[in-house]
N, C-alpha and C positions, 0 to 999 in steps of 0.2 A: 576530459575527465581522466583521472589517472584509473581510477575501478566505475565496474558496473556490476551492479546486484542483481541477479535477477530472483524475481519475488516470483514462488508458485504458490498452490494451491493442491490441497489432494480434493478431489471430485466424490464426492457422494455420502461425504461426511457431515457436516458441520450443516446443521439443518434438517437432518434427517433421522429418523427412527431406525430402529434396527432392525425392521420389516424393510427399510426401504421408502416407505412413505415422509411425505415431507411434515416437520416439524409443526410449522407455521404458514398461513396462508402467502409468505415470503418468498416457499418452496426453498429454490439454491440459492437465492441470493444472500444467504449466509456469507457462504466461503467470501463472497468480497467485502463483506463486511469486515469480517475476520483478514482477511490482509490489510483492508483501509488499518485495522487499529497496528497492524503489527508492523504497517508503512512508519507510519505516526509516530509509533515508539522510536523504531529503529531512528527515523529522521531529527529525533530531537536529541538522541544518545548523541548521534554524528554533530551537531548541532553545538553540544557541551564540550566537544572534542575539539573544536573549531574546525572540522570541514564541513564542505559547503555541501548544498546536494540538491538535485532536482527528480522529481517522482517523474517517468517516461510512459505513457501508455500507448505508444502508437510506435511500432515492433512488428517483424513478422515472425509469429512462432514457429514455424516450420524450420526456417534460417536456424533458429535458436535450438533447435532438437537436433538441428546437423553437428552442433559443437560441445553438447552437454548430454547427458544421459536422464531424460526422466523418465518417469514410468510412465504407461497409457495412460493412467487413474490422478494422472499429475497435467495439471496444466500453468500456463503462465499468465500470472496477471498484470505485473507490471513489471520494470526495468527503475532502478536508480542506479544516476551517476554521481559519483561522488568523487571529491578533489580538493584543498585546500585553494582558496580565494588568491588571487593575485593581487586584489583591488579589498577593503572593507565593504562591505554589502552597505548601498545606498541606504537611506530610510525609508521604509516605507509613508503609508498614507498613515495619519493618526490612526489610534487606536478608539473605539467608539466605546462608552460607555456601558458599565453593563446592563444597564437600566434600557436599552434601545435595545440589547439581543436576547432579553429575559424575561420572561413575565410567569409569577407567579399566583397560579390560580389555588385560592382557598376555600 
């Protein structure tokens, strides 16, 4: 991969009140919520750009705080690489109809 993103998070935000207390019976599992969508975006921008990219979760953040500056209150949730394709990306598998991943209850 020619770059690598790394994706943080700030800690004690996103799901939580301003007491402190958590939001929703969710408690933190906000914050990864919130990077899953801001993975997603990012991933599809790069996507229309035509580089390629793969979402990394398996990292040791320690390593990662030895060559970057985050704050305590910041952590790492995941790593993309990203690089333009040497090769056209294979096809995948079909796509499934939306009727099999939808159901609308009235």
């Amino acid at each position: 991969a020619r770059l690598l993103v790394i994706v943080s998070v700030v800690t004690g935000i996103s799901g939580y009140e301003k007491d402190g207390s958590y939001s929703t019976p969710k408690k933190d599992r906000w914050e990864m919520f919130d990077a899953g969508n801001a993975n997603q975006t990012f991933l599809l921008a790069a996507h229309s750009k035509g580089v390629g990219s793969v979402i990394l979760g398996v990292f040791d953040e320690n390593k990662i705080r030895q060559y970057i500056s985050l704050p305590e209150n910041e952590r790492v949730t995941n790593l993309i690489a990203l690089g333009y394709p040497l090769e056209p990306a294979k096809s995948g598998p079909p796509r499934k109809e939306v009727s099999e991943l939808l159901e609308i209850i009235e």
